[in-house]
C-alpha angles and dihedrals in degrees: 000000000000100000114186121196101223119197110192121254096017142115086267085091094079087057082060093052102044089051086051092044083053102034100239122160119233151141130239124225101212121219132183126218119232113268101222105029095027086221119134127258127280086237096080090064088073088062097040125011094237097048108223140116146300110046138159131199116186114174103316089333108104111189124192129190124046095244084049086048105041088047096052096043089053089046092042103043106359091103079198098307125138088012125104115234103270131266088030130129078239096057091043089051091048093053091043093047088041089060099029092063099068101024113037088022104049098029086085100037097057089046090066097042084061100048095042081062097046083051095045110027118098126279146166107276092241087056107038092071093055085032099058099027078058085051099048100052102049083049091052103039106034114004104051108039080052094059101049090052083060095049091043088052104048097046088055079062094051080051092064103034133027085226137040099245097029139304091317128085109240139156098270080073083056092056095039089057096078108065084040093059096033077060107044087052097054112358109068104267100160135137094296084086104046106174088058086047085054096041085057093047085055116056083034087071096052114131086223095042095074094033080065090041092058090043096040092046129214109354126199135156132238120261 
């Protein structure tokens, strides 16, 4: 039995979703962040040294990252299902957008998760202003034109394909749905950029999508 050890409001939702897309069975292993510091619990160190999620744990094979568990569930179990034939441009596509997704993509957006709660947390008076003028600038100047690049040039993919790695749905759109969301949520994707919009709209749509949604409980991502 596939157990994921699930920690709310994470990426392990995407584990969620791509069990449900293959029709796996699994459990699910539930954490809390912590209230105050969001950080996970110090449980999941028991599971992998570094304590984070997601994790998956399958017989005496423990797998961490999303790229790492996404690629051994679809080796594993895929049966060929959500991957491109190799050697393909659609298989190329599928491993680019599969590490993108979590090292070009976030990059960015954590970067300015960081910085909004450097502007906004708490300080002595005689620190916020420096703190925040500090804040400001590298936002302005550096994390957020970055992040619209990123935005500009994924929706001129989304321009050239339905999907990220070709005409077929697949889990590198899984993985890809992550720094979509986590933008959406706090980086401007709007309607001005229409094909990531309907890319939302999409997967959101999914069938198991919202199963994973019912098993994996309320989701909501960090601001």
């Amino acid at each position: 039995m596939i157990i994921v050890h699930h920690l709310n409001n994470s990426r392990s939702q995407r584990v969620l979703w791509l069990l449900e897309e293959l029709g796996l069975p699994y459990e699910i292993v539930r954490y809390e962040r912590d209230r105050k510091t969001m950080l996970a619990p110090p449980e999941l160190r028991s599971i992998h040294p570094l304590g984070k999620s997601p994790v998956i744990s399958d017989g005496e094979v423990v797998v961490a990252e999303s790229g790492a568990i996404v690629e051994y569930l679809i080796d594993t179990y895929g049966q060929g299902r959500l991957k491109p034939a190799t050697g393909t441009p659609e298989q190329r596509r599928w491993t680019y957008f599969m590490h993108y997704a979590e090292g070009s993509a976030m990059t960015p957006l954590l970067m300015k998760l960081v910085f909004d709660r450097v502007e906004s947390s708490p300080a002595p008076f005689f620190v916020k202003p420096i703190a925040r003028a500090i804040a400001r600038k590298v936002l302005g100047s550096y994390i957020l034109p970055q992040i619209a690049s990123h935005l500009d040039y994924l929706e001129a993919e989304l321009a050239q394909r339905p999907w990220f790695a070709g005409a077929e749905f697949s889990a590198t759109d899984i993985q890809m749905s992550f720094p979509l969301e986590a933008a959406a949520a706090r980086a401007g994707l709007n309607a001005s950029r229409p094909r990531l919009m309907d890319f939302l709209q999409r997967i959101h749509s999914r069938a198991a999508f919202q199963r994973a949604l019912e098993r994996g409980g309320p989701y909501e991502l960090l601001k």
